[in-house]
N, C-alpha and C positions, 0 to 999 in steps of 0.2 A: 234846952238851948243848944245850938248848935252854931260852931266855930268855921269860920271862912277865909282863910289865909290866903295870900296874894289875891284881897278882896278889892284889888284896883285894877288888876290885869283883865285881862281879856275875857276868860273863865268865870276869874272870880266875881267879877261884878256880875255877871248874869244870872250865877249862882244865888247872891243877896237878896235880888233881884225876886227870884224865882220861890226862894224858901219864903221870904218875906212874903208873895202873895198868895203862898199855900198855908199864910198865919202863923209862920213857926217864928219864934223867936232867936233872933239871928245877930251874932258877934262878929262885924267884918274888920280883919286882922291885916296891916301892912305894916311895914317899912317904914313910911313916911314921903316915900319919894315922889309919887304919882297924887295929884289932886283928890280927895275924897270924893264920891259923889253926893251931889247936892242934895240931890233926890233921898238920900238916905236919911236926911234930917227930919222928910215929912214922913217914912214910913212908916206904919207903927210896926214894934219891936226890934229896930233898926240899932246897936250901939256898935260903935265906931272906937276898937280899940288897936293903939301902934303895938309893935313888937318886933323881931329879929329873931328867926330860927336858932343863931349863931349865938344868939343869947338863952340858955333856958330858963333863967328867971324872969326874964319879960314874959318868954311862952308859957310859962306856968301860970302869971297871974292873968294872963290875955285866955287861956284856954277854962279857967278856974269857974266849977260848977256846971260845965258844958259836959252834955253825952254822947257829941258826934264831934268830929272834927274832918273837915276836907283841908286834904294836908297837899302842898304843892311850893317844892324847891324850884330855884329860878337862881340864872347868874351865877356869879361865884359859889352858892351855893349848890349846884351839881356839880360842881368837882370838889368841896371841900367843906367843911364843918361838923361839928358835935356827931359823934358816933348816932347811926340811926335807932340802935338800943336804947342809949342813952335821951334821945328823944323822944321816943315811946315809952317809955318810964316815967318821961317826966309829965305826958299829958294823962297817963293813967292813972297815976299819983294825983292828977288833979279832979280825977272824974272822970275820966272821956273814958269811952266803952267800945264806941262805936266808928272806924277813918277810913276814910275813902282818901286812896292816897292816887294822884297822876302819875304816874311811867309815861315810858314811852314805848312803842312799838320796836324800836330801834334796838332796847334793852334785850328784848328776844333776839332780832334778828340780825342786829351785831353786838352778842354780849361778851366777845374779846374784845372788842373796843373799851379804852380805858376812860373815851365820854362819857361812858354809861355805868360805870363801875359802879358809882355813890346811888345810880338810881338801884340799880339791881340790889344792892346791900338794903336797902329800905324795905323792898320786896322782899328777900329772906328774910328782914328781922318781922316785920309784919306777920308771914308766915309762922314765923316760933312764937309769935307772943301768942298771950290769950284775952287779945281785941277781936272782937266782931271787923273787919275787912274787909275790903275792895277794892280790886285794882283796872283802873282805865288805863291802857297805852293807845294813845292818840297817836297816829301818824302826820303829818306834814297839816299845819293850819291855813286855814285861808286868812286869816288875818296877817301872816306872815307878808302878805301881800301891800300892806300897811304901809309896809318898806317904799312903795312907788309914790307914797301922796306927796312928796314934795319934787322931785321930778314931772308928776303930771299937771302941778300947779302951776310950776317955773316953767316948763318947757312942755308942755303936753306930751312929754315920752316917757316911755314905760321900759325900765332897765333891767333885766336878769338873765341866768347863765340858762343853759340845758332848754334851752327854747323848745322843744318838740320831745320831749322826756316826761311822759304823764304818771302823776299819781294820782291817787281815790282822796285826794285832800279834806279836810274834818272842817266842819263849822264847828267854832268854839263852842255854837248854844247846843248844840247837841252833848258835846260832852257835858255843860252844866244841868243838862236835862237826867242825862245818868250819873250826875253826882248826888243830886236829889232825889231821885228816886232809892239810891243805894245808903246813902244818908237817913230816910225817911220811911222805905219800906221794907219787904219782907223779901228772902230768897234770891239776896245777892251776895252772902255771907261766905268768903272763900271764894268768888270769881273775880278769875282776871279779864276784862274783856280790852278786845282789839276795837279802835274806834275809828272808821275809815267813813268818807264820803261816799256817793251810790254811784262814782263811774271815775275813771280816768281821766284826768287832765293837764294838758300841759301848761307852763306859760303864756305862753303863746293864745292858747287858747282861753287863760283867764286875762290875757290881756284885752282879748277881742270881748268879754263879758263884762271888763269895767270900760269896756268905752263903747257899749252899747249903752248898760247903764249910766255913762255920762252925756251921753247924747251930743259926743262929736267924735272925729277919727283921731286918735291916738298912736302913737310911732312906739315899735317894738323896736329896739335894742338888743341885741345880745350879749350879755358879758360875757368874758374869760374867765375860767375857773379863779384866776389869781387876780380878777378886779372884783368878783364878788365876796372873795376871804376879805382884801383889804375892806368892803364896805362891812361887813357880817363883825368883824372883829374889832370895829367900832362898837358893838354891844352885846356882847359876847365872849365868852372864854375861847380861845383861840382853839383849844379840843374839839367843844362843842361844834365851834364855827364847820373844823374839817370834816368830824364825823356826819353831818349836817349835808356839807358837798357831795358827800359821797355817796348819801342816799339820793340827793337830785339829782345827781348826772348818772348814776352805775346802780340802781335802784334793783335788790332781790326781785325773786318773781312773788316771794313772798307781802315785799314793800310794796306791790302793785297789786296784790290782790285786795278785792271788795268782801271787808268782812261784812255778815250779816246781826254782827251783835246789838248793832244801837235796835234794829227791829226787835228783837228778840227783847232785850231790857224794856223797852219803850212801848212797844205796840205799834210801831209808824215806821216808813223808811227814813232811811239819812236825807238830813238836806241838801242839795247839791250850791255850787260854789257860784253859778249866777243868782239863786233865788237870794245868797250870802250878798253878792256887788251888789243886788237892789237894794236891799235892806241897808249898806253901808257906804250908799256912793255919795253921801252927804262930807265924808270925811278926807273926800278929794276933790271938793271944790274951793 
């Protein structure tokens, strides 16, 4: 059995999704806050259990007789909650053997930043325990883009800062495709891998690719650093929000390089960020 935390999010659902039709037997793990998916009721091996990291007696009995767990903090909890030792104790205490846990890129390449503090501590304790591990840091997602659907609904315009500032942005399915595999197979045991899209792009440029995909002309806007904090910190830890800016507008050379690890894990290249708007422009109409 294997455990799927933040099995509403973007990730995790594709994750459920993905083990489910590789026949594994699958526990999708939230909060409560985000709808379930429907679809998981007809799966087979699909159960649908709530829980809170912040809680470990919820996640002990949500994780309870499970061998794997994909483990993935979000919101208030990347700055704050239960010791990540004491997290790891307590899914090992129940059975899990085997976590695929989400970082982020960021954690490497700005680990003085006190955003990234709780993830990196996750990462060390992972390292000292004696779980089977894997660590994905995903760089910038494209779903982040998500942010435009109701501006392009209301007003067919497309709003964000750093307009011409490209990153190698992630499709989420890719990450859940190496959560599965590292969850499922052999020879990922102690890697951390960097999980970037196959080229550069900027806003601007994913602008022009959802309104390709929408099949009319779309108005690009540019924020100000300080009109995208205020919209970011609407759903966001105000840290996360700035450390976040600071990769989109003032990005390492590091932040902008094309890793080649999802090829390497997977056998395929990454996806890139318009084949993402085709597959997703149902969600901005």
């Amino acid at each position: 059995m294997i455990v799927v935390t933040g099995a509403t999010g973007n990730v995790g659902s594709q994750l459920v999704r993905t083990l489910a039709e590789q026949g594994e037997k699958v526990v999708a793990v939230s909060r409560g806050e985000k709808p379930v998916d429907p679809a998981w009721g007809n799966a087979a091996g699909v159960e649908y259990r709530r829980a809170d990291l912040d809680d470990l007696d919820s996640l002990a009995e949500a994780v309870s007789g499970a061998r794997a767990l994909f483990l993935l903090i979000t919101g208030p909890q990347l700055i704050s909650g239960p010791e990540p030792t004491r997290v790891l104790e307590t899914v090992a205490a129940a059975g899990v053997r085997r976590v695929v846990f989400v970082s982020s890129q960021a954690a490497v390449t700005r680990s003085d930043s006190a955003g990234y503090a709780r993830t990196l501590e996750f990462e060390r304790a992972l390292a000292d325990s004696d779980l089977e591990w894997t660590v994905l840091r995903p760089g910038a997602f494209a779903t982040n883009t998500f942010a435009w659907i109701e501006p392009i609904r209301a007003q067919r315009m497309i709003p964000a800062p750093f307009g011409d500032v490209g990153l190698p942005v992630v499709d989420p399915a890719d990450i859940a495709a190496m959560a599965a595999a590292a969850l499922t197979g052999t020879g990922h045991h102690g890697q951390a891998y960097t999980v970037t899209g196959p080229e550069l792009i900027t806003p601007r440029q994913q602008a022009q690719a959802i309104a390709e995909a929408f099949g009319e002309p779309l108005q690009f806007v540019e924020l100000t650093r300080e009109q995208a904090l205020g919209n970011m910190i609407r759903f966001m830890p105000e840290p996360v929000a700035e450390h976040t800016l600071e990769i989109l507008g003032t990005p390492t050379p590091e932040e902008q390089r094309i890793s080649t690890d999802v090829e390497r894990a997977l056998g395929r290249p990454a996806s890139g960020y318009a084949a993402w708007a085709q597959r997703n422009i149902a969600a901005y109409r």
